[in-house]
N, C-alpha and C positions, 0 to 999 in steps of 0.2 A: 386589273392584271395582277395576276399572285406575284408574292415578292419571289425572287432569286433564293434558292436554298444557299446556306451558305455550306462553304467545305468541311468535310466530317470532320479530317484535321482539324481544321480552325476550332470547329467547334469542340472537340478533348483538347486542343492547346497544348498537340504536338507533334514531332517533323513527322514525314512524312513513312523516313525509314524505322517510325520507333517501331520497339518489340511490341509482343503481345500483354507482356509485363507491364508495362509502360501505358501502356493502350487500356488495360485492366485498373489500373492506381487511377488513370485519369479520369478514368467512367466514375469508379468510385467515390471519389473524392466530387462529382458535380451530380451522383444521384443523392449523395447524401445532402448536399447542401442545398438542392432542388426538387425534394420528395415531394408531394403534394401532402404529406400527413405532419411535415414542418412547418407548409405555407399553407394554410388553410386560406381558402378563396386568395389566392393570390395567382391570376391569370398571367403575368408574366412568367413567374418561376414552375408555374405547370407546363408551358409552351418549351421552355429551356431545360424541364423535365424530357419531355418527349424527344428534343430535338437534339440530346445526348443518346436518349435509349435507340433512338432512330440510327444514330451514327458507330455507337459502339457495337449494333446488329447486322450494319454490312461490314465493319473493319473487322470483325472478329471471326468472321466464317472467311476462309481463304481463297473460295473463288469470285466470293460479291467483290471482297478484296482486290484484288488483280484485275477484278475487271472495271472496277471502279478506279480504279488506280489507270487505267488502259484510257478509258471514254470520259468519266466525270459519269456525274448522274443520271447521263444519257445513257452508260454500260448498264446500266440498272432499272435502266426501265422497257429490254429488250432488245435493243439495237445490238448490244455488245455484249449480250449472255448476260447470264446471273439472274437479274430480274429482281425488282425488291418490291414488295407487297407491305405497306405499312401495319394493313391489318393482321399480319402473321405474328408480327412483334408480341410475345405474350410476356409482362414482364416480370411473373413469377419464375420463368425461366433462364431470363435476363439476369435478374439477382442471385437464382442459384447459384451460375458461372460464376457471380463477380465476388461475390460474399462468402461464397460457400455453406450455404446452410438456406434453407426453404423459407425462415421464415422473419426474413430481414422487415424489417420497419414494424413489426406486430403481425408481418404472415404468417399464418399456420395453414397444416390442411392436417384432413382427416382427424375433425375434434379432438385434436391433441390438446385444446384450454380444458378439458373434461379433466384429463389426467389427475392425479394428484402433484403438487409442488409442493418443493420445501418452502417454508418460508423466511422473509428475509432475515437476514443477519443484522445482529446491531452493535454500536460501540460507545463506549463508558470510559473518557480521560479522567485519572485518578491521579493526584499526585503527591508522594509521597516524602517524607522529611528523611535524610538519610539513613536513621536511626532505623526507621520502620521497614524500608528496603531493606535493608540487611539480618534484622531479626523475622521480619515476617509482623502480622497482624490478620488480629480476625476486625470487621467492616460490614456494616451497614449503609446502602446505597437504595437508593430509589433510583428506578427503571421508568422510565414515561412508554406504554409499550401499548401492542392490542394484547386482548385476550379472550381467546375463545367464549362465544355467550355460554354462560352453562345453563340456560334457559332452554337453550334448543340446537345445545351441543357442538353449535359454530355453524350449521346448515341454513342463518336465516329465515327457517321457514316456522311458524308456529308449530309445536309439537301435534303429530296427526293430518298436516295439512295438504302434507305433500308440494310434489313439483309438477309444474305442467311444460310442454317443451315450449321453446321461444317461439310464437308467432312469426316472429322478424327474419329469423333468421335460418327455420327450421330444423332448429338442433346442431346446426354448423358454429355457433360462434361467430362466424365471421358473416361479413353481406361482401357481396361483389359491385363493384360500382366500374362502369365504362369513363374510361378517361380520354376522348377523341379514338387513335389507335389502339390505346392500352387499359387493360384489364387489372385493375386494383382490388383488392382483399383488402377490409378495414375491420377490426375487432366490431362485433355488432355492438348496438349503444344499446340498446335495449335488455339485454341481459347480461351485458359486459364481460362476454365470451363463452361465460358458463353454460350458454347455447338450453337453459332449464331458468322456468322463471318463478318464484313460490307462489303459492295460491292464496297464501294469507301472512307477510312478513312476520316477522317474530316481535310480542309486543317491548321485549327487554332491549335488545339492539334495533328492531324497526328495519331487519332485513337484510342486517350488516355481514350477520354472523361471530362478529366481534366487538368489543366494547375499550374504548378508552381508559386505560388506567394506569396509575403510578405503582408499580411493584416494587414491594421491598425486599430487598435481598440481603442475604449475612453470607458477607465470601471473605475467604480466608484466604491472603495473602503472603506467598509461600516465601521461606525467610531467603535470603542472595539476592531477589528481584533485581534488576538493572536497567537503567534507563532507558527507556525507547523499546521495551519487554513486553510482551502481551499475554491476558491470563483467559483462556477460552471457558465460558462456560457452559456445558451444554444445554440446549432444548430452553435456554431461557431470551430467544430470540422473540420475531415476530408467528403468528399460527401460522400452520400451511394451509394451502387452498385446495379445495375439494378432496379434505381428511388428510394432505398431507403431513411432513412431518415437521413440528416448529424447527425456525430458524436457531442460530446460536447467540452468544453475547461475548464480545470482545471486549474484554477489559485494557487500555492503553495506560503506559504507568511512564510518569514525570516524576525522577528523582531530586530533590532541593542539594545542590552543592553543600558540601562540607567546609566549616574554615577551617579547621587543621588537616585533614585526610581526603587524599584524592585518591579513587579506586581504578586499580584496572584488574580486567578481571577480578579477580577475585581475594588478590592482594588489596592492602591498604597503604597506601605510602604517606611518610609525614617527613617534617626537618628537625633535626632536635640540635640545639647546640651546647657546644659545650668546649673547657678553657683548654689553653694552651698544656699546663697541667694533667690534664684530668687526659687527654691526648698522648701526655707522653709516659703518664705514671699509672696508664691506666683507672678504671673508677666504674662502681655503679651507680646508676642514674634511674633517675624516674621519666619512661616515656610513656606518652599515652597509648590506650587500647580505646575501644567503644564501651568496655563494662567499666574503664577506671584507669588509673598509674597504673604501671607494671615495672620490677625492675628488669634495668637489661645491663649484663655485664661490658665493660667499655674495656675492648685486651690493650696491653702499653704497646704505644706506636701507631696507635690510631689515626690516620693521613686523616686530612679533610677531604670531604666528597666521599669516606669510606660506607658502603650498604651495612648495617648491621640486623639478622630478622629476629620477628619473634615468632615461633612456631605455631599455628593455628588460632590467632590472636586475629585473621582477617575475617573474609565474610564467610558465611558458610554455602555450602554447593547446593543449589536451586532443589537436585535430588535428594540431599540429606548425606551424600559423600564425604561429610571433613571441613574443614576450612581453610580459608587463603591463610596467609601469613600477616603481619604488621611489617612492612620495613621503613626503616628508620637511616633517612640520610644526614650523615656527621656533618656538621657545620660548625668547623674548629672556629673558634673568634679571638681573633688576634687584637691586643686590646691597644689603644688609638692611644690614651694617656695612663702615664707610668707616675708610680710616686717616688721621689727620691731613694726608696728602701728598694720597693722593685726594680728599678732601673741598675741599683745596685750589684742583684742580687742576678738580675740577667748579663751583667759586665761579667761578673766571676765566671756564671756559665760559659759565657760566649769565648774565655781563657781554656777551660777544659775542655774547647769541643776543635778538633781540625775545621777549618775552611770545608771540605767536601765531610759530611757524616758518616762516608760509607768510604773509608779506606782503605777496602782492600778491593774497590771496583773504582772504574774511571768514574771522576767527578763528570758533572752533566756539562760545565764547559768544556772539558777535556771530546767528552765526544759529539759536541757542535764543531769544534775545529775541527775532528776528522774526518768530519761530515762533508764539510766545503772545502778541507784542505787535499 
């Protein structure tokens, strides 16, 4: 006795009133994970294949719906309308709706594997010391990549020898295979889509069309770079296939921290200190840049925590526009131990100065009391 079908709900694992949205994600999410081109010879997850596509083909037409929804699978097999036919289930069809696109899991139609493709993209982590980021560098890198045979021009086939079309598959690429209900398209194995097989492989690659090799490259690395930056460079990707056009090479750039200068944008920030003195009388100082010291005038009355910059002393603009700034935050140092002569010599000051320094505006206690008073 055949077992009990179980309920389409049950089987997408959801209520009764979901949407069609709903009903769509769940199909989804159990074709993918039950494809027969994931489980290869795996007879349960082809059965839980089917017995998704089975369910998401009466939920998703509105009147198997209703009626299935009205009788159970007894609406569906004539008693209560509708009528479901497993063999109508085609599930190139099926994936169009769910996926949007023909040719989910490796389906195509209409030897579109013939086409020309780009080919693929690749990427190259670099990492650089802050210095190099910021000025730039020219670089020598090796590529581990393919490369077109130039024996026989990336076609595989001996020069002269020509293509004949695949036996297997007769020029489609693809073979059809009956899965109980359903109708599967699998890339053919035999010519491995290109639906054309060479008559005599090529003796440099052996058929490939392409060949294994480390490329060396000289790229120049443009001067601002910044962490986590990418530098594209063209056509030096993977070949395309059937005369397409090469892939590209992404260069990824790791910048090394600085110990005195942290960047943003395109500024440079650093802390420079300097005395109590030199803050109130004014002074020039030596702060750093990336090419050396620089002086930078210190004006009298310099607060601590004061920005002071220096004008295009930062990194320079990726495009060649100018450059950031250096800024330089004051870190006035208040000194911890005095010598009898100092101690002295700040007594007498602390005589000529009023309690609040700014006498003709309220001292800062003055307006915390009338803050709370």
């Amino acid at each position: 006795m055949p077992a009990a079908k179980r309920d389409y709900y049950e089987v997408l694992g959801v209520a009764r009133g979901a949407a069609e949205t709903e009903l769509k994600s769940a199909y989804r999410k159990l074709a993918l994970q039950y494809h027969p081109d994931r489980n290869p010879d795996d007879h349960t997850a082809e059965e839980k294949f089917k017995e998704a596509a089975e369910a998401w083909s009466v939920l998703s037409d509105p009147q198997k719906r209703a009626a299935y929804d009205a009788y159970g699978h007894a609406g569906l097999s004539g008693g209560g309308g509708g009528g479901f036919d497993p063999s109508s289930v085609d599930l190139s069809d099926i994936l169009s709706q769910v996926f949007g696109f023909g040719d989910a899991f490796g389906q195509r139609g209409g030897g579109g594997r013939n086409r020309p493709q780009k080919g693929d993209d690749l990427r190259y982590d670099m990492t650089l010391t802050f210095e190099e980021a910021a000025f730039g560098k020219a670089v020598e890198i090796q590529i581990p990549k393919l490369e077109a045979c130039g024996h026989c021009g990336g076609r595989g086939a001996e020069p002269g020898s020509g293509t004949i079309t695949c036996p297997a598959c007769h020029g489609r690429g693809e073979q059809t295979y009956s899965q109980g209900f359903l109708s599967v398209r699998r890339t053919c194995s035999s010519c491995g889509g290109a639906g054309q097989i060479v008559k005599q492989p090529c003796r440099d690659c052996r058929g490939e069309g392409a060949r294994r090799v480390n490329k060396k490259l000289r790229v120049t690395v443009p001067a601002g770079i910044g962490d986590g930056n990418r530098l594209r460079v063209a056509g030096e990707g993977q070949p395309g296939a059937n005369g397409g056009p090469t892939g590209d090479l992404y260069i990824f750039f790791t910048v090394k921290d600085h110990p005195v200068f942290e960047r943003v944008d395109n500024d440079l920030h650093c802390t420079v200190p300097i005395t109590v003195a030199q803050a109130v009388l004014g002074d020039e100082i030596p702060v750093p840049t990336l090419e050396g010291p620089h002086r930078l005038p210190v004006p009298e009355g310099t607060q601590n925590g004061a920005e002071l910059r220096l004008k295009g002393r930062g990194v320079p603009e990726v495009q060649g526009r100018g450059r950031g700034d250096v800024v330089v935050h004051i870190n006035v140092k208040i000194p911890t131990k005095l010598s009898r002569e100092q101690r002295k010599l700040f007594e007498q000051l602390a005589e000529t100065m009023p309690p609040d320094n700014e006498p003709h505006e309220k001292g800062l206690l003055d307006k915390v009391k009338d803050y709370f008073l």
